[in-house]
C-alpha positions in Angstrom: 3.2 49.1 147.1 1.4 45.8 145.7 -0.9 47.1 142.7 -3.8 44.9 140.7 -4.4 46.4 137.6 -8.0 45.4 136.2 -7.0 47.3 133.0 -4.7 46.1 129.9 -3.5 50.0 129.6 -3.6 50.6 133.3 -0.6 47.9 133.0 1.4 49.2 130.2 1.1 52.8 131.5 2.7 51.0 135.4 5.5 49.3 133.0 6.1 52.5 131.3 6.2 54.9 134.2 8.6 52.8 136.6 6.6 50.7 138.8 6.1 46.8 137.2 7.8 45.9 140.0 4.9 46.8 141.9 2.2 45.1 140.0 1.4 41.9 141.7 -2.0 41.0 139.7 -3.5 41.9 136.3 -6.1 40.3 133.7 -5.9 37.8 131.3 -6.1 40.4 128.0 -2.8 42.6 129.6 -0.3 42.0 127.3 1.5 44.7 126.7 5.0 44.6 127.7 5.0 40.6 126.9 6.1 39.8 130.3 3.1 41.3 132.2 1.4 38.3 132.7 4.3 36.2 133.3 5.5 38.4 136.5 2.0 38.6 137.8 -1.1 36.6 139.1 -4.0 36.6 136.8 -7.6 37.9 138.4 -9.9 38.3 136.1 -10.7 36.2 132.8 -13.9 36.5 130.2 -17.2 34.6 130.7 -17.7 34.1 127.2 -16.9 31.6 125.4 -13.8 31.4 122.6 -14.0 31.2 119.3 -16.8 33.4 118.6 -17.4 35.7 115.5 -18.2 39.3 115.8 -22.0 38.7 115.3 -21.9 36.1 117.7 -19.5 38.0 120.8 -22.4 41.0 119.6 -24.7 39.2 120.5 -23.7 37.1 123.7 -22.3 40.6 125.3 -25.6 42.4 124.4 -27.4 39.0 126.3 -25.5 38.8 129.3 -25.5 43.2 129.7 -29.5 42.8 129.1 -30.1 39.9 132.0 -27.4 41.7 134.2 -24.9 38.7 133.7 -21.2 39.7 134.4 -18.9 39.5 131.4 -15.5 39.1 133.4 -14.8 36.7 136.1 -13.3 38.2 139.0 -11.0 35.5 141.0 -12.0 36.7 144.5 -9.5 34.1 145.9 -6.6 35.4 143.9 -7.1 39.0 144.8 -7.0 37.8 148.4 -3.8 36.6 148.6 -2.4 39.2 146.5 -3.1 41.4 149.8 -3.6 44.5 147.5 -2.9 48.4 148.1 -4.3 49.4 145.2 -6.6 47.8 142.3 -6.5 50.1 139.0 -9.9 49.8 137.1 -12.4 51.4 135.0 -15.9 53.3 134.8 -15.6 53.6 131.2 -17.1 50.7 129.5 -18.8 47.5 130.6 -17.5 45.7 127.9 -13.5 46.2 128.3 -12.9 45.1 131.8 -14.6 44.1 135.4 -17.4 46.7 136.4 -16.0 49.0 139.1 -19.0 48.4 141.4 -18.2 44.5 141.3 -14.2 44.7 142.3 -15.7 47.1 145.0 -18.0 44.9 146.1 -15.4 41.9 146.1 -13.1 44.0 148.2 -15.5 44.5 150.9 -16.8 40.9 150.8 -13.1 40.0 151.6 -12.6 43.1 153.8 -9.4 44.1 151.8 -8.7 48.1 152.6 -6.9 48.2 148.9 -7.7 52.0 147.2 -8.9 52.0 144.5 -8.2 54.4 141.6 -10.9 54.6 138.7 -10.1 56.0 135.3 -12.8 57.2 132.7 -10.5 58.7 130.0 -12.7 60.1 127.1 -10.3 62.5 125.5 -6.6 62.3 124.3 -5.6 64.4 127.0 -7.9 62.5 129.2 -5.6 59.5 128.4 -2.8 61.8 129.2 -4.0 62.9 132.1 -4.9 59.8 133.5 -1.2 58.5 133.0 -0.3 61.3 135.3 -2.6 60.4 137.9 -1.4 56.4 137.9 2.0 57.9 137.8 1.3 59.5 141.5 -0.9 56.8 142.7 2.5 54.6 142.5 4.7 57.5 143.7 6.3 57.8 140.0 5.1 61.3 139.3 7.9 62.6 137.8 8.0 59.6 135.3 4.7 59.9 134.5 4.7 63.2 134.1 7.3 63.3 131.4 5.7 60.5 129.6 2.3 62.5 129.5 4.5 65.9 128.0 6.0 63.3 125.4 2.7 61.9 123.9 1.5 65.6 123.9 4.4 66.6 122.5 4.1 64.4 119.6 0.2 64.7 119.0 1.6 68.7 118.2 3.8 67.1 116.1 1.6 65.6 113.9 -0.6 68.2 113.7 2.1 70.5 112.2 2.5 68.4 109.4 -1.1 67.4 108.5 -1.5 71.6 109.1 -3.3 73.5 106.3 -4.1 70.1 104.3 -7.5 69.2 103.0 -9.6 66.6 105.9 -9.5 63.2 104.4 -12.7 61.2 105.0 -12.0 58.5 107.6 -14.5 55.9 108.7 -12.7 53.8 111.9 -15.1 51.1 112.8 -14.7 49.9 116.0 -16.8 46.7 115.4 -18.0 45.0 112.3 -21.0 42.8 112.6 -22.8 45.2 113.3 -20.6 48.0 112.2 -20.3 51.1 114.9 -19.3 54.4 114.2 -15.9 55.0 116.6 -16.4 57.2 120.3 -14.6 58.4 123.1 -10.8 59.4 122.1 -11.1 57.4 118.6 -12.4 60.2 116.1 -10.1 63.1 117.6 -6.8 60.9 116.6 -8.5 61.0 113.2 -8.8 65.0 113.6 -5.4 65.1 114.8 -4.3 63.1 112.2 -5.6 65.4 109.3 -8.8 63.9 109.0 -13.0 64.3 109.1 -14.8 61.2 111.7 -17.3 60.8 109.0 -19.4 58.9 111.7 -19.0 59.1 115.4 -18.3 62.0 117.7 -15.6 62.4 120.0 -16.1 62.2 123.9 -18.8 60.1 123.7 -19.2 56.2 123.2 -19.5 54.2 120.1 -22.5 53.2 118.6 -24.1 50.9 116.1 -24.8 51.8 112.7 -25.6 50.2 109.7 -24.0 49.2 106.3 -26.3 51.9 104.5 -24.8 54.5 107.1 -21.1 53.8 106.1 -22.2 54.3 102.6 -23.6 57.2 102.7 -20.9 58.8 105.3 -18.7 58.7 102.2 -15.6 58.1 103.3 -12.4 58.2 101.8 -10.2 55.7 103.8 -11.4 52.5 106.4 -9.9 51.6 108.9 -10.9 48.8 110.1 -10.2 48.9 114.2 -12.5 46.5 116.1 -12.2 46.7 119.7 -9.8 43.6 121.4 -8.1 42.2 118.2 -4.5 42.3 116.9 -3.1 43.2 113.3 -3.5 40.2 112.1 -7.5 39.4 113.2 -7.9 42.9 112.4 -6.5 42.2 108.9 -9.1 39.1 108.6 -12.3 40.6 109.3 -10.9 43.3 106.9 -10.9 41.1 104.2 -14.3 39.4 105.1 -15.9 42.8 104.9 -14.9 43.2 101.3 -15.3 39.3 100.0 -19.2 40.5 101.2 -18.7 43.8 99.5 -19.9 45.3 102.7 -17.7 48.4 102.2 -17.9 51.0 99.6 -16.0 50.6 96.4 -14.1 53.7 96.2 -12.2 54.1 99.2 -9.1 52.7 100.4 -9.4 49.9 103.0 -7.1 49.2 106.1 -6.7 47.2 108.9 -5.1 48.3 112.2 -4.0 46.4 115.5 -6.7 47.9 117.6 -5.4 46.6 120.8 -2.0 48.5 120.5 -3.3 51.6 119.4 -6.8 52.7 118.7 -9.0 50.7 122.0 -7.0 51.1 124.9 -6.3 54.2 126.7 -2.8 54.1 127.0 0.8 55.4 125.4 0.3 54.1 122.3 -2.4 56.3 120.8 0.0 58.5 119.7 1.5 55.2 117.9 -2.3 55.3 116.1 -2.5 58.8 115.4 0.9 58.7 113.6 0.0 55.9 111.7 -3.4 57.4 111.0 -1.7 60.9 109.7 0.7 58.2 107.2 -3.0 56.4 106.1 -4.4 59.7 105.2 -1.9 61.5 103.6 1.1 58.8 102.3 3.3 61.4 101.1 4.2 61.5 105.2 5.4 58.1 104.5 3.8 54.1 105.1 2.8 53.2 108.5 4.5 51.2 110.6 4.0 47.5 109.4 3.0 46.3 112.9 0.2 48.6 113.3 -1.0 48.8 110.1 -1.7 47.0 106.8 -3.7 48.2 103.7 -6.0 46.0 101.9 -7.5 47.9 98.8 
């Protein structure tokens, strides 16, 4: 089978369950393993430009969603000679990858019979779940299937040694100019970590909010996650955030590689609920170094 992936996690769960020999395409953002875009043929890139600070991506995506503007080019020419069986995408969130409606739409302009499988994980066991179904789209079920029972496995873990200990208050902001309050599987990892979501609700998406907001949530520790950025960019907007004293003095400050672990739907969650259990309770021990780094 010859498999695009449209989806960053879509290719780390193929790698993970068996079947990278079978993915032919993927997007320039799939990095995870390291060798995913040098064994494939990149389809889709951004239409914005690089460069650009969080008020200024903030406000280019909200321009282009408002006059209907694509934010991902989709290399119809590439896909065509890729001679697809199936394309993994999304219908979770305009902003991560190519709309669903437009790779159908490509597919019919070039008359290419490829499936096409659609996940909209909004849960942990969403993300599970939708591992499992990749895993039998690709004919790896049993692989994906164990995977799945492992990152359950270890989510029941954690929660047996955060059990019975007082919810720390946890902020995770998924952006930062403007700040917004974490969605979909983001403040359950806090709860299964030991932890309160001070703002944001699990399940649904995230939202805006406002400096005043953080303040008054009260929280106890930051994270700072914001959505397609790595430890170290993570770890600069972090420190940004307090040279404008934009975060409330008391609590503890971190910064977090978002794309591993906290904004794709894929393995390594459990990686960010473990190191969100070691961030809000660090008798369990310090974080992994590569996920995770505290600033105040």
């Amino acid at each position: 089978m010859r498999v695009v992936s449209l989806l960053p996690s879509a290719t780390e769960i193929l790698h993970a369950v068996g079947a990278a020999d079978q993915v032919v395409g993927v997007t320039f953002e799939c990095d995870s393993p390291s060798s995913a875009r040098r064994d494939a043929t990149v389809v889709s890139t951004s239409n914005l430009p690089t460069g650009l600070t969080p008020a200024e991506i903030d406000r280019a995506v909200r321009t282009r969603i408002a006059a209907g503007e694509d934010l991902y080019r989709l290399d119809r020419a590439a896909l065509s000679d890729l001679d697809a069986d199936l394309v993994v995408t999304q219908d979770l969130c305009a902003v991560c990858a190519v709309d669903v409606s437009e790779v159908r739409d490509a597919l019919d302009f070039l008359q290419c019979r490829a499936d096409v499988l659609t996940t909209d994980p909004h849960t942990l066991d969403e993300v599970w779940a939708s591992i499992e179904a990749i895993g039998e789209a690709v004919s790896q079920q049993e692989a994906a299937a164990a995977l799945a029972r492992s990152l359950r496995e270890r989510m029941t873990r954690v929660g047996k040694l955060v059990a019975g200990r007082d919810a720390v208050r946890c902020l995770v902001l998924e952006w930062s100019d403007p700040p917004f309050a974490p969605g979909h599987w983001v403040p359950e990892m806090v709860s299964v970590a030991g932890g309160h979501s001070v703002l944001g609700e699990a399940g649904v998406k995230s939202r805006a909010t406002s400096w005043r907001s953080v303040a008054a949530a009260n929280p106890d520790v930051i994270v700072v996650a914001p959505c397609g950025y790595a430890l170290p960019e993570s770890t600069h907007i972090a420190q940004d955030l307090l040279l404008t004293n934009n975060l409330p003095d008391r609590c503890e400050v971190w910064a977090v590689d978002a794309n591993a672990s906290f904004a794709r739907p894929g393995p390594r969650l459990a990686d960010g609920v473990e190191a969100l259990a070691r961030i809000m309770h660090p008798d369990l021990g310090a974080p992994d170094a590569s996920l995770a780094t505290r600033l105040r």
